[in-house]
TORKOL-4160 file (C-alpha; in steps of 0.2 Angstrom, whole numbers, padded with zeros to 4 digits, m for minus):
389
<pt num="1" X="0352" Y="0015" Z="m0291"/>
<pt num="2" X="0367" Y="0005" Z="m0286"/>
<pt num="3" X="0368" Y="m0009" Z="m0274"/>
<pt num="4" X="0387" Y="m0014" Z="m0266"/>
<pt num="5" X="0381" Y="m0025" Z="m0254"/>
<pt num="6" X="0368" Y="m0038" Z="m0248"/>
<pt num="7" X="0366" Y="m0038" Z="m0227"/>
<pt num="8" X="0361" Y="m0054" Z="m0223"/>
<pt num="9" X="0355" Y="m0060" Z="m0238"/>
<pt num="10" X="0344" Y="m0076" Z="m0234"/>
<pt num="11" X="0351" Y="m0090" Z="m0241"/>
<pt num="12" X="0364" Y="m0091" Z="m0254"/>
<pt num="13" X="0367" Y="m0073" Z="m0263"/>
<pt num="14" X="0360" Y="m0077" Z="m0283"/>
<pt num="15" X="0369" Y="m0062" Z="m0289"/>
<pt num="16" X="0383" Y="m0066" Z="m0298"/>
<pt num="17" X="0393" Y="m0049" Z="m0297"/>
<pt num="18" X="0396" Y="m0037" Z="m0282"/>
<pt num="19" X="0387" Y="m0021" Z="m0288"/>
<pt num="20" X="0369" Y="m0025" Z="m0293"/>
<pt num="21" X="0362" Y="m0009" Z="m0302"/>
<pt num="22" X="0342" Y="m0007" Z="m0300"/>
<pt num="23" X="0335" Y="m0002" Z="m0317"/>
<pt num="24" X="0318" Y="m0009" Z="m0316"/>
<pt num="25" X="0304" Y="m0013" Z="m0302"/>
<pt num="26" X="0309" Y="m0034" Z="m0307"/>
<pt num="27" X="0324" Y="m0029" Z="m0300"/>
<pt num="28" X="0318" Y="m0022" Z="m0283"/>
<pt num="29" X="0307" Y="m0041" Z="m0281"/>
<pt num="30" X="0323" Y="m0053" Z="m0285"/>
<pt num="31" X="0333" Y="m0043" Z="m0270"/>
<pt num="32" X="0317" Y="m0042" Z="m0258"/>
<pt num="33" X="0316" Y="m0062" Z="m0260"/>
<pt num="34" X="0333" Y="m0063" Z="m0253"/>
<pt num="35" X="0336" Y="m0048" Z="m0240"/>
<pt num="36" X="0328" Y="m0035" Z="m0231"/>
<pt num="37" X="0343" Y="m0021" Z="m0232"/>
<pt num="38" X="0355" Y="m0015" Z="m0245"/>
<pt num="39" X="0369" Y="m0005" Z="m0245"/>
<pt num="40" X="0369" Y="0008" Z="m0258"/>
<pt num="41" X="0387" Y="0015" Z="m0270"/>
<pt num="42" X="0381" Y="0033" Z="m0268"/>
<pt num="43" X="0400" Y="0038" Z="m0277"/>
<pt num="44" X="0392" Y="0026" Z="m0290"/>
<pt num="45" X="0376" Y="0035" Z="m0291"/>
<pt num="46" X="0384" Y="0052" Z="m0291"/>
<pt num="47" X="0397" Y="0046" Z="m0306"/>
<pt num="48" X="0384" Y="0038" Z="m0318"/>
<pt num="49" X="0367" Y="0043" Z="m0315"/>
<pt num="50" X="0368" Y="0058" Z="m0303"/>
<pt num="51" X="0361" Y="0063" Z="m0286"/>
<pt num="52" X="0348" Y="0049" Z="m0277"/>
<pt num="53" X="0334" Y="0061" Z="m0278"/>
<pt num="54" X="0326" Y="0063" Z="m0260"/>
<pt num="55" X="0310" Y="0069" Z="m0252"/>
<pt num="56" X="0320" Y="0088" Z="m0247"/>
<pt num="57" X="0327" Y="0090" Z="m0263"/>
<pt num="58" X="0314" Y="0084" Z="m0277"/>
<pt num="59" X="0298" Y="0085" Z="m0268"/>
<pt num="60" X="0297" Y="0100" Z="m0260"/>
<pt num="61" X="0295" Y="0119" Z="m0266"/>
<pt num="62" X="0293" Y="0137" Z="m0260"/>
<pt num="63" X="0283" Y="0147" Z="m0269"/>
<pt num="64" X="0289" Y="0159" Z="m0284"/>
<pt num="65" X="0287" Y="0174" Z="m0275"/>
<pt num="66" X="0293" Y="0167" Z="m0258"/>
<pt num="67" X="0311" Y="0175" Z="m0258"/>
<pt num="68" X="0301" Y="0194" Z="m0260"/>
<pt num="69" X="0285" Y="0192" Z="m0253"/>
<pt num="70" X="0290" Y="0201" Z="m0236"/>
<pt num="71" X="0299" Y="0215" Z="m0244"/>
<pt num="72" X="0281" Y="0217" Z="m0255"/>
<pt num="73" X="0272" Y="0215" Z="m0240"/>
<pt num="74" X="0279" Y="0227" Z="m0231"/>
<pt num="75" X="0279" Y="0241" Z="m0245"/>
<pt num="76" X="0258" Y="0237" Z="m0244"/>
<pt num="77" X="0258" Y="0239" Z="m0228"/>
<pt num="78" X="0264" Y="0253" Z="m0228"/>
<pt num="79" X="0256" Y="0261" Z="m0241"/>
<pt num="80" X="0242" Y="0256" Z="m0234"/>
<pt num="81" X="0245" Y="0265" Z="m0218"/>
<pt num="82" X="0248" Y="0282" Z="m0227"/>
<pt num="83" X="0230" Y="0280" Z="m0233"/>
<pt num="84" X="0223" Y="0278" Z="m0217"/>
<pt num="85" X="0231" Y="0293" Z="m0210"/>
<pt num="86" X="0227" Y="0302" Z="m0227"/>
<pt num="87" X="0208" Y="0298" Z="m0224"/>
<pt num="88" X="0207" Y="0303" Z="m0206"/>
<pt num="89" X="0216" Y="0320" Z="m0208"/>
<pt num="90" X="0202" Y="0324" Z="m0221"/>
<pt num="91" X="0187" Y="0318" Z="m0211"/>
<pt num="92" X="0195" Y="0332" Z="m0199"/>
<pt num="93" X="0198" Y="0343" Z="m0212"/>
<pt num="94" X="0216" Y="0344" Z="m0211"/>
<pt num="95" X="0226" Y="0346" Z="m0226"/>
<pt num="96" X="0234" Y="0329" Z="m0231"/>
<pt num="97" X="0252" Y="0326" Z="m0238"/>
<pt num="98" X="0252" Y="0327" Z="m0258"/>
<pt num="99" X="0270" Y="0323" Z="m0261"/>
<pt num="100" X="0269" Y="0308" Z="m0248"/>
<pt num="101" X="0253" Y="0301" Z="m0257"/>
<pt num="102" X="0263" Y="0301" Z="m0273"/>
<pt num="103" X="0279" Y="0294" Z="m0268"/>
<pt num="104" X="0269" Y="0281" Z="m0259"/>
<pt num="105" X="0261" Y="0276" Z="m0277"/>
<pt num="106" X="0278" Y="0277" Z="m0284"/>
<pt num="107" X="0282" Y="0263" Z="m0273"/>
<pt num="108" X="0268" Y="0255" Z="m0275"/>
<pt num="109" X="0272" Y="0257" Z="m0295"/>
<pt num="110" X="0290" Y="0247" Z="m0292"/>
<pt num="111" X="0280" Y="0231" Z="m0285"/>
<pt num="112" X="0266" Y="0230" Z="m0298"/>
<pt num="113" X="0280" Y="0231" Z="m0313"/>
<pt num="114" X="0293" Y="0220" Z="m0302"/>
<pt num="115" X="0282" Y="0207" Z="m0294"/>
<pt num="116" X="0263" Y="0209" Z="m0300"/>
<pt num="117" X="0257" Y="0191" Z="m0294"/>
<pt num="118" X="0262" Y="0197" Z="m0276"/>
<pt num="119" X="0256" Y="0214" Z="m0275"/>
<pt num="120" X="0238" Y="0206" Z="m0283"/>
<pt num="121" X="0240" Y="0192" Z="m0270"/>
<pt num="122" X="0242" Y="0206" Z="m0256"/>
<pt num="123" X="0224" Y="0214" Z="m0261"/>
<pt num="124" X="0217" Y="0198" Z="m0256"/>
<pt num="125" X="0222" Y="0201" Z="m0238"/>
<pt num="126" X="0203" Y="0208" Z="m0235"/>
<pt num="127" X="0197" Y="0215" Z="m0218"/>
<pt num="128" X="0180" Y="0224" Z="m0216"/>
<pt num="129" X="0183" Y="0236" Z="m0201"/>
<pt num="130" X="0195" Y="0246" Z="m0215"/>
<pt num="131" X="0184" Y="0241" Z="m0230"/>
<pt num="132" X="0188" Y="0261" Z="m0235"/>
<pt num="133" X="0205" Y="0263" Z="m0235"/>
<pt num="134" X="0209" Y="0244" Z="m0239"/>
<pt num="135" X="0197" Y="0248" Z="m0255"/>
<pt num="136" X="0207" Y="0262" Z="m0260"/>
<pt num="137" X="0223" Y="0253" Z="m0259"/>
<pt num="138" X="0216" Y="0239" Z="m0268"/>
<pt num="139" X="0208" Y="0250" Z="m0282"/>
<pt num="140" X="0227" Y="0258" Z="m0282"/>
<pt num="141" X="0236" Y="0241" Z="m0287"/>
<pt num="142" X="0221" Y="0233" Z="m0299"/>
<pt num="143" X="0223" Y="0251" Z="m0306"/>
<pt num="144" X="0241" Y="0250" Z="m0309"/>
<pt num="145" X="0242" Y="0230" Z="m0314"/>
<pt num="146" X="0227" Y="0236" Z="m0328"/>
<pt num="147" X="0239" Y="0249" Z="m0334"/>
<pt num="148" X="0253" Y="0237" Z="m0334"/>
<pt num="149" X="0243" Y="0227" Z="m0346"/>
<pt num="150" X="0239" Y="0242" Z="m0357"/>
<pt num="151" X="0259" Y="0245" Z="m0358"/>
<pt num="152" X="0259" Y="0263" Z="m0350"/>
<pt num="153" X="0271" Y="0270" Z="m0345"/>
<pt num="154" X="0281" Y="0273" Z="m0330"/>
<pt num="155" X="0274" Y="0292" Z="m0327"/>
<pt num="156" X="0256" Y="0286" Z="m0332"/>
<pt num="157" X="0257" Y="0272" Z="m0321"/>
<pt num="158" X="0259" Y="0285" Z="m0307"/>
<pt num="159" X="0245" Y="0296" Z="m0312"/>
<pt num="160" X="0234" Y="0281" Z="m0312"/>
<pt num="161" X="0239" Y="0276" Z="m0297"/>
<pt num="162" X="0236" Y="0290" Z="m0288"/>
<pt num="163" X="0217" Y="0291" Z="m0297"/>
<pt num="164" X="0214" Y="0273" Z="m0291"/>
<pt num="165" X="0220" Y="0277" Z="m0271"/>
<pt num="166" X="0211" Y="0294" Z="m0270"/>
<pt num="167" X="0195" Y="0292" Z="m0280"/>
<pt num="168" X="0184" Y="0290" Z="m0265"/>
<pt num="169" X="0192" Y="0302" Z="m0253"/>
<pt num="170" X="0176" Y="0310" Z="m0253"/>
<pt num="171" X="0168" Y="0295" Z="m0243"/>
<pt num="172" X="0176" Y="0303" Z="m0227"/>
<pt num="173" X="0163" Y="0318" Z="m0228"/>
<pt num="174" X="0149" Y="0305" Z="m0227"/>
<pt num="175" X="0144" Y="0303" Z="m0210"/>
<pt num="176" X="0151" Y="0287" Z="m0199"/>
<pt num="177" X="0133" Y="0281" Z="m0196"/>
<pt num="178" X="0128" Y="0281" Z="m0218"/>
<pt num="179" X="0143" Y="0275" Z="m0223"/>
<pt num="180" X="0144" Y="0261" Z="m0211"/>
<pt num="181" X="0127" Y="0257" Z="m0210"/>
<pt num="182" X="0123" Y="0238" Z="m0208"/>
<pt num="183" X="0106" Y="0239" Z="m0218"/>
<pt num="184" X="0098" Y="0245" Z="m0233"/>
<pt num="185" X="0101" Y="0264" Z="m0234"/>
<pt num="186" X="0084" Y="0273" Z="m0237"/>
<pt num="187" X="0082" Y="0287" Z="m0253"/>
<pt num="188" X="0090" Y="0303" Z="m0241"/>
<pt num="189" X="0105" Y="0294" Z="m0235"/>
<pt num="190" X="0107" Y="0284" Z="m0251"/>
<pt num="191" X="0108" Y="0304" Z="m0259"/>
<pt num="192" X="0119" Y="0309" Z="m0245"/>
<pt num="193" X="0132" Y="0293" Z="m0251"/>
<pt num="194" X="0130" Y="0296" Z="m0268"/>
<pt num="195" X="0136" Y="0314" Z="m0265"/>
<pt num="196" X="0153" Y="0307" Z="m0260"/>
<pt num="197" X="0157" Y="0309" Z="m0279"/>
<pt num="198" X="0154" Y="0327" Z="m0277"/>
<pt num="199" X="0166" Y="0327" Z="m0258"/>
<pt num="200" X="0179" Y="0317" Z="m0265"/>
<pt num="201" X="0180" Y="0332" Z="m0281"/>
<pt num="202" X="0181" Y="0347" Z="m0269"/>
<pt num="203" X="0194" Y="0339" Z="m0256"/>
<pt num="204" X="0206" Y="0335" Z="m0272"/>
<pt num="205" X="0201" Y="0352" Z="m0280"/>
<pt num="206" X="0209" Y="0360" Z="m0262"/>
<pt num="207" X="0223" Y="0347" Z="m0263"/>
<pt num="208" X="0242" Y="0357" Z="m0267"/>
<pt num="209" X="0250" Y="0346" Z="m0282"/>
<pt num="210" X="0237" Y="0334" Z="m0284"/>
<pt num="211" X="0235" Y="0328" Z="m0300"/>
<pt num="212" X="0221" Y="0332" Z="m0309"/>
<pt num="213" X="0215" Y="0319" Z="m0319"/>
<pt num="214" X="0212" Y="0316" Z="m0299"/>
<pt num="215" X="0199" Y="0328" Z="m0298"/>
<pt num="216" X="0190" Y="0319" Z="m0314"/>
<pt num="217" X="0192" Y="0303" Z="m0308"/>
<pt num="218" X="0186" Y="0308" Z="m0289"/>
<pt num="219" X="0170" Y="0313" Z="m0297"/>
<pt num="220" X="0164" Y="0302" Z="m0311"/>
<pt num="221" X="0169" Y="0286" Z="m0308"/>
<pt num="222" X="0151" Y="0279" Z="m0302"/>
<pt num="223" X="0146" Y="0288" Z="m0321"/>
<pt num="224" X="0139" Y="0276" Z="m0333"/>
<pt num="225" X="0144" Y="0273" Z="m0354"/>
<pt num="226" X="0127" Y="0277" Z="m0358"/>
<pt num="227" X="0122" Y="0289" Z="m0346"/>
<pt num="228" X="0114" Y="0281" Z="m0331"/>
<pt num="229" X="0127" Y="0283" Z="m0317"/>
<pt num="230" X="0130" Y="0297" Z="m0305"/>
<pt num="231" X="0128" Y="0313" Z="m0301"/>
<pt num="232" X="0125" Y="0321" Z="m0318"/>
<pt num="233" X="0121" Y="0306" Z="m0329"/>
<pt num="234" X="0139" Y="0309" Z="m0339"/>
<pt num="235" X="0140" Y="0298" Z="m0354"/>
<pt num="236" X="0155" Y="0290" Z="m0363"/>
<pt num="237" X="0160" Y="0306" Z="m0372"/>
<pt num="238" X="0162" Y="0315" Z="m0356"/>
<pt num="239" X="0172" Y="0301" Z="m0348"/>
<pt num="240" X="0191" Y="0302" Z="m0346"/>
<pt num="241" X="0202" Y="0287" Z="m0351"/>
<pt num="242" X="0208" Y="0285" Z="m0331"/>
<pt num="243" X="0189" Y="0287" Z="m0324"/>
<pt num="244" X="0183" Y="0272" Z="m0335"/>
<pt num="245" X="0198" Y="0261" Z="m0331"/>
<pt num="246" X="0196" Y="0266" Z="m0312"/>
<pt num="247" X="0175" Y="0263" Z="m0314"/>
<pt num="248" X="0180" Y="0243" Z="m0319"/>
<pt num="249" X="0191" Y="0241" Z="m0304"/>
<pt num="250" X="0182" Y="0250" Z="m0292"/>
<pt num="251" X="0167" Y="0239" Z="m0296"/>
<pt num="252" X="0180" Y="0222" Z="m0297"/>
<pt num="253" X="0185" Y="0227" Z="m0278"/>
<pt num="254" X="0168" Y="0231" Z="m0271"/>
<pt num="255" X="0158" Y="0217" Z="m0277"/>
<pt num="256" X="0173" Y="0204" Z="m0271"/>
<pt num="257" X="0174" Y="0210" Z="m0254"/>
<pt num="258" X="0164" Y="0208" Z="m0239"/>
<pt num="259" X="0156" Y="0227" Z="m0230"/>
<pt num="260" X="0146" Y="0228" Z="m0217"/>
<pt num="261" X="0128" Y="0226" Z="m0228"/>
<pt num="262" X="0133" Y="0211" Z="m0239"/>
<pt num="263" X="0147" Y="0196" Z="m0241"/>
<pt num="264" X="0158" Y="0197" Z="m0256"/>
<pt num="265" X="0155" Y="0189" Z="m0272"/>
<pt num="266" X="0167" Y="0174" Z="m0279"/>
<pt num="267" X="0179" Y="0181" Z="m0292"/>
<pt num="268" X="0170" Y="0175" Z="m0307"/>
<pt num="269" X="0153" Y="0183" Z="m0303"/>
<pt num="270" X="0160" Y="0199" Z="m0300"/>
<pt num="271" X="0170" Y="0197" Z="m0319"/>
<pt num="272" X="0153" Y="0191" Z="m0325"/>
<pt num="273" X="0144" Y="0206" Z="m0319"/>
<pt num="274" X="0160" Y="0218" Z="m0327"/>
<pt num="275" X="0157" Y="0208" Z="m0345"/>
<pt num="276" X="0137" Y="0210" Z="m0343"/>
<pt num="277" X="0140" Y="0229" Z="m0341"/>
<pt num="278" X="0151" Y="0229" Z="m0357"/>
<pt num="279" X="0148" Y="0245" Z="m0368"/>
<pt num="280" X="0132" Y="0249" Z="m0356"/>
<pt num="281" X="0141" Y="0252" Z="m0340"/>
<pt num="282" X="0158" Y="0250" Z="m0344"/>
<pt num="283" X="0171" Y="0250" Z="m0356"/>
<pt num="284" X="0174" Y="0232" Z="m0366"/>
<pt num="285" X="0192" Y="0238" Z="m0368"/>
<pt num="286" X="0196" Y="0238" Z="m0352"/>
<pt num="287" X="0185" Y="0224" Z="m0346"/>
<pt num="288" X="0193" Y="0213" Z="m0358"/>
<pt num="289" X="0210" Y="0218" Z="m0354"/>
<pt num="290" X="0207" Y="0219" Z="m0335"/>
<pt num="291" X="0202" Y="0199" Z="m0338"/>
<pt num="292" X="0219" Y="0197" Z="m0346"/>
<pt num="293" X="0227" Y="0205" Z="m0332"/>
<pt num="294" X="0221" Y="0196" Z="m0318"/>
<pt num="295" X="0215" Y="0180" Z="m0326"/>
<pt num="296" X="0202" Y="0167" Z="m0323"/>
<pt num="297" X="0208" Y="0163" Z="m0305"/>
<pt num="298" X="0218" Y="0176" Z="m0296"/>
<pt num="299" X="0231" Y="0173" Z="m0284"/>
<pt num="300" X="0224" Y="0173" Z="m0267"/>
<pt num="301" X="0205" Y="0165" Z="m0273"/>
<pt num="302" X="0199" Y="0148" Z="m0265"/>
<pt num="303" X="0194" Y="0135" Z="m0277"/>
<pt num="304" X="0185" Y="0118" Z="m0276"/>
<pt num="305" X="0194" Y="0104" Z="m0286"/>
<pt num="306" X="0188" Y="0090" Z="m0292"/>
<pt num="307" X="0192" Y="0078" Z="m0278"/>
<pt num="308" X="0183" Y="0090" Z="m0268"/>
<pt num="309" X="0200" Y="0096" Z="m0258"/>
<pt num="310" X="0198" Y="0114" Z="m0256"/>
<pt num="311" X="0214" Y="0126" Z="m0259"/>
<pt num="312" X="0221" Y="0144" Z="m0263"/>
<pt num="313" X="0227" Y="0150" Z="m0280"/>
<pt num="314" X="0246" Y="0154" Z="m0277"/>
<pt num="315" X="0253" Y="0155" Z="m0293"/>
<pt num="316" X="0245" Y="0158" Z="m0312"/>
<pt num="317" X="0251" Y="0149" Z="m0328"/>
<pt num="318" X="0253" Y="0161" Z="m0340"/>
<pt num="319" X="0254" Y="0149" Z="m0355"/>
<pt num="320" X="0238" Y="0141" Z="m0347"/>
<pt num="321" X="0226" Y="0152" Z="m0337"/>
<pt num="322" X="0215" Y="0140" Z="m0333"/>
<pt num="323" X="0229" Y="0128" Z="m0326"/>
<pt num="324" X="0238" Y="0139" Z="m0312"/>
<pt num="325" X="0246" Y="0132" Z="m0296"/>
<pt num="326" X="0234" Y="0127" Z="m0280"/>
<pt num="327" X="0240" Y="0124" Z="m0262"/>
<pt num="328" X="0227" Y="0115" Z="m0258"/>
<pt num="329" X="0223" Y="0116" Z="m0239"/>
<pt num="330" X="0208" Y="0105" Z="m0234"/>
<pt num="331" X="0204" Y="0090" Z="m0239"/>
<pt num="332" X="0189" Y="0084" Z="m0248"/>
<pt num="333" X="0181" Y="0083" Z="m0229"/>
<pt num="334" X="0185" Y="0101" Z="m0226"/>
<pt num="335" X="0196" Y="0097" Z="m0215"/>
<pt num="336" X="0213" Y="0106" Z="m0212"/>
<pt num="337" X="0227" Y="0095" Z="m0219"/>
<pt num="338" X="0247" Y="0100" Z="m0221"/>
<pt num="339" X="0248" Y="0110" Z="m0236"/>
<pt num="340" X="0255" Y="0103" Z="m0253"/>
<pt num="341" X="0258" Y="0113" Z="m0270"/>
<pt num="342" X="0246" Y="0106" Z="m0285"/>
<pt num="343" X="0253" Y="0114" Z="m0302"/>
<pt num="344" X="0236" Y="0108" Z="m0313"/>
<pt num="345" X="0250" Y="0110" Z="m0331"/>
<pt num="346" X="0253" Y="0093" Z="m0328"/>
<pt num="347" X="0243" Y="0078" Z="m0328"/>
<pt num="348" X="0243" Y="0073" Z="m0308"/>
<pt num="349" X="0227" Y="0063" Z="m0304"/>
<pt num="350" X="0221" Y="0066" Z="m0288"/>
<pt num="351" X="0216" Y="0051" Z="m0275"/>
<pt num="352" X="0200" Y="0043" Z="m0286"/>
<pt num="353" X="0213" Y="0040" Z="m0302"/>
<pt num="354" X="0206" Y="0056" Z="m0308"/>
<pt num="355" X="0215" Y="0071" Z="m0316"/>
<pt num="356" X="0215" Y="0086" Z="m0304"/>
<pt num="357" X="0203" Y="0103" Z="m0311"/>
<pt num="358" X="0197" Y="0115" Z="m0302"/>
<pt num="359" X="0178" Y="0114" Z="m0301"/>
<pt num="360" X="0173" Y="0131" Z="m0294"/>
<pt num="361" X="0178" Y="0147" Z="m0287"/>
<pt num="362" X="0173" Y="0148" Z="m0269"/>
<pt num="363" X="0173" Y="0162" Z="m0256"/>
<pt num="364" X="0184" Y="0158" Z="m0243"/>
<pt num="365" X="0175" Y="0162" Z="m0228"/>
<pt num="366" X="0164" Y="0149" Z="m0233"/>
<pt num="367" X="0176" Y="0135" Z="m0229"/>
<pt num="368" X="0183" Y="0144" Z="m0216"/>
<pt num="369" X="0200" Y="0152" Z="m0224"/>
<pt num="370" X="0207" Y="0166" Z="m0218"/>
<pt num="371" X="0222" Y="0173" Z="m0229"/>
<pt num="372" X="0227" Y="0187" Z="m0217"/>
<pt num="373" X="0228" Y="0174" Z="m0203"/>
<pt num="374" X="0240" Y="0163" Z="m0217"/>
<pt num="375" X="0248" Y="0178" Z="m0221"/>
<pt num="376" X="0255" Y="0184" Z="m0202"/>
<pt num="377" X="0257" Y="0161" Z="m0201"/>
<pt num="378" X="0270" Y="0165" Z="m0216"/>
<pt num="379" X="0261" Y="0153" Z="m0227"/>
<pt num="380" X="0267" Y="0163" Z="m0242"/>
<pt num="381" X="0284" Y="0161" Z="m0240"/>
<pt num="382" X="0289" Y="0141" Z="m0233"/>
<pt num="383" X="0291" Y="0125" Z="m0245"/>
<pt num="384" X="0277" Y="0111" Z="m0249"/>
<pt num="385" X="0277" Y="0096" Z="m0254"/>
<pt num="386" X="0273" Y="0094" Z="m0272"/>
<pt num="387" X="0257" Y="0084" Z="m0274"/>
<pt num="388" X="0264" Y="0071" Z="m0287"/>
<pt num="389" X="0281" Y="0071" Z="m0285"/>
């Protein structure tokens, strides 16, 4: 920084020449013992050293996805509205719209391979009055973002979309006061829900243009790799490639989200439950490479740090997974603070001096964090201060 002018330097001016550049911290001392103000050459600065970095420019950031997030968003939404019309038109036995489901996951194809950390993001947006078609749209995209990982493509992406949005169409044969039922089911109802499997195979049977690896999918993906699932005991042999990719993220979704019997599981404890299943329940391939896909701490999770602050993954490192970007949201009180952008790759100490780590993966709710209340507050899309900076 350059300095042109002293104002009413106290005492005799020491410096000898007119412009005094700043290059260390001693040099901020000897011209605080002599005044209070400065003037600064910015044309100096520009010319030599470039741009005074400020507050606006240096220490503030949107997110990555910031500049598409409401186009992703709305293409979500709106998908997600097709399903819920889908599954009230066959809980009144009307035929529903083949074409418009498969366009639908064609869209929902485009965002996955454009912006996957959004759409993954967006199935984080949870709300247990739609548990059913929110599920099915959320099996969709984890669905998608596994076969992304795999390198499928383009038409297979589709085909294992459409498995992932349809695979429990035949829950809307289960009557209202089973499937929403806020206790332990007993064996007859618990028969009746598990016979869901066997709806969801006759409704996409029916179904004009479905795709049949559907039909497959519909009815074995509560099967079992060594047999002990539903309803006829299927073991891998029997098993199609889409209905064990489907039975992992079915299982991923339903475990991490909150229904009207039990509160969701933090993200790790559902991924540990995926990789006790390995080669049992499900296939290690895919668990393996459904880990990949998501990582350890998907967008949208709440984490503890160290410093006890609590925040909300935004952003994965891809060279780091363990290190992704935090906006942390309450302090280590729990109380709501202004949010600021954490990026754990570099080494910024938090306020004990000590470098910032996330200590554990929390459920939200727990700390009171609502993302769908962030999301309509347009969290996702405005500029933080960068904690460090």
């Amino acid at each position: 920084m350059c300095v042109c002018e002293l104002e009413a330097p106290k005492g005799e001016n020491p410096f000898m020449l007119d412009r005094i550049v700043i290059e260390s911290h001693a040099d901020i001392q000897a011209i605080q013992a002599v005044c209070d103000y400065v003037y600064i050459d910015v044309k100096f600065q520009k010319d030599h050293t470039g741009a005074i970095p400020t507050r606006s420019t240096e220490a503030r950031k949107q997110l990555s996805f910031a500049r598409s997030f409401e186009q992703t968003a709305v293409t979500f939404q709106r998908v997600g509205n097709l399903i819920k019309t889908v599954l009230d038109d066959i809980r009144f036995g009307n035929q529903f719209n083949t074409e418009a489901v498969k366009q639908a996951v064609a869209e929902c194809v485009d965002q996955v391979l454009e912006h996957p950390e959004t759409m993954l993001l967006l199935t984080q947006l949870k709300d247990q009055d739609q548990y059913t078609a929110q599920h099915c749209m959320n099996v969709c995209i984890l669905a998608i973002l596994l076969g992304r990982e795999l390198k499928y493509s383009v038409e297979d992406l589709n085909k294992i979309g459409f498995c992932g949005l349809m695979h429990d169409v035949g829950k809307m044969k289960v009557p209202l006061e089973i499937l929403n039922k806020p206790g332990k089911l007993d064996k007859f109802e618990l028969d009746i829900m598990r016979n869901h499997t066997v709806y969801g195979r006759n409704v996409l049977m029916s179904a004009r243009g479905a795709f049949p690896g559907a039909v497959d999918v519909a009815h074995n993906h509560h099967e079992q790799l060594n047999g002990g699932g539903y309803p006829r005991g299927l073991d891998k042999s029997a098993l199609s490639d889409f209905t064990k990719m489907v039975a992992v993220v079915d299982t991923y979704d339903a475990m991490t989200s909150d229904r009207v019997y039990q509160h969701g599981q933090p993200h790790l404890i559902a991924l540990g439950t995926l990789v006790k299943g390995m080669s049992q329940r499900y296939e290690a391939h895919y668990v393996t490479h459904f880990i990949n896909c998501i990582g350890f701490y998907p967008q949208g999770n709440a984490v503890e740090l160290s410093s006890g602050e609590i925040g909300i993954v935004v952003e994965q490192n891809k060279a780091d997974r363990l290190k992704p970007k935090i906006l942390i949201v309450k302090d280590s009180q729990r109380n709501d603070i202004e949010p600021r952008l954490l990026d754990l790759a570099k080494p910024v100490v938090d306020p004990q001096g000590n470098r910032y780590a996330v200590k554990q993966v929390v459920r939200a709710k727990d700390y009171q964090l609502d993302l769908n209340e962030y999301y309509r507050d347009g969290l996702f899309v405005k500029d933080y201060a960068i904690v460090g900076a």
